[in-house]
C-alpha positions in Angstrom: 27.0 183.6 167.5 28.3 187.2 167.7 27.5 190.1 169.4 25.4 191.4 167.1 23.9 187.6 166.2 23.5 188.3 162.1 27.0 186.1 161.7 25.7 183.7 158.9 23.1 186.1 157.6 24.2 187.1 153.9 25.7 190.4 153.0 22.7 191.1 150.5 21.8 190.0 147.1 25.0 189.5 144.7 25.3 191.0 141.1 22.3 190.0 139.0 21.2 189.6 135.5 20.0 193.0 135.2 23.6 194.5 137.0 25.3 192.5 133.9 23.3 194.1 131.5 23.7 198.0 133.0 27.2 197.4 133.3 28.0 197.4 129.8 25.0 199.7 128.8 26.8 202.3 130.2 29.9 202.0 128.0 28.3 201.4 125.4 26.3 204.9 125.6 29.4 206.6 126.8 31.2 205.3 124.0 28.8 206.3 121.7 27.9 210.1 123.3 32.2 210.2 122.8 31.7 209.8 119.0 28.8 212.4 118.6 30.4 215.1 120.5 33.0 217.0 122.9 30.1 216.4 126.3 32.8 216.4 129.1 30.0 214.2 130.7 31.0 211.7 128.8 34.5 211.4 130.4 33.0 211.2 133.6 29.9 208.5 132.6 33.5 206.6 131.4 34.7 206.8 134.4 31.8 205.7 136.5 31.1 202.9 134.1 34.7 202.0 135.0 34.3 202.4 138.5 31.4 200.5 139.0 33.0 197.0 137.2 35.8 197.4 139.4 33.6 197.4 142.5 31.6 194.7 141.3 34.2 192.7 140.6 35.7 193.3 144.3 32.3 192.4 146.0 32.4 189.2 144.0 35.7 188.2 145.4 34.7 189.6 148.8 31.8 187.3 148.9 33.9 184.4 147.5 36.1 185.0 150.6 33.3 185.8 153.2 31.7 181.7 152.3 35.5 180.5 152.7 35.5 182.0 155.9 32.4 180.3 156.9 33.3 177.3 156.0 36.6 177.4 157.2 34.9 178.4 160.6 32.0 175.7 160.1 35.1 173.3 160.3 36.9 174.8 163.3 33.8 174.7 165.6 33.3 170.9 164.2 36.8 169.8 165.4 36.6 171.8 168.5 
C-alpha cells in the first residue's frame, strides 16, 4: 500500500443513468433554443454540451485503464 494508503479505493462513482440522460438533454435544448432565436447562449450551451461528452468519454477510458493497471499490478505482486 502507498503512501497515502487509498491505492485500490475507487476514483468515485462512474457515469450514471441519469448523466446519459443530461447529456443529450442539453443538445437537444441547445438545438432547439438555436432554431427559436439568435441567444448567443446558445453557442456556448453547444459548446458545454460538447465539452462535457468529451470528458465523459475520457474518464470512461481513464477508468478502463486505471482497473488494467490493477490488475496488471494484482499480477506482478502474485509472481513476485
Amino acid at each position: 500500500m502507498g503512501p497515502g494508503g487509498n491505492e485500490d479505493r475507487p476514483l468515485g462513482p462512474g457515469p450514471t443513468s441519469r448523466d446519459a440522460q443530461i447529456m443529450p438533454s442539453a443538445a437537444l435544448v441547445a438545438a432547439q433554443l438555436a432554431e427559436d432565436g439568435d441567444d448567443p447562449g446558445v453557442n456556448e450551451l453547444m459548446v458545454l454540451a460538447g465539452r462535457l461528452t468529451v470528458a465523459n468519454e475520457s474518464i470512461t477510458s481513464l477508468r478502463a485503464l486505471l482497473a488494467t493497471l490493477r490488475e496488471r499490478r494484482a499480477e506482478v505482486r502474485t509472481a513476485a
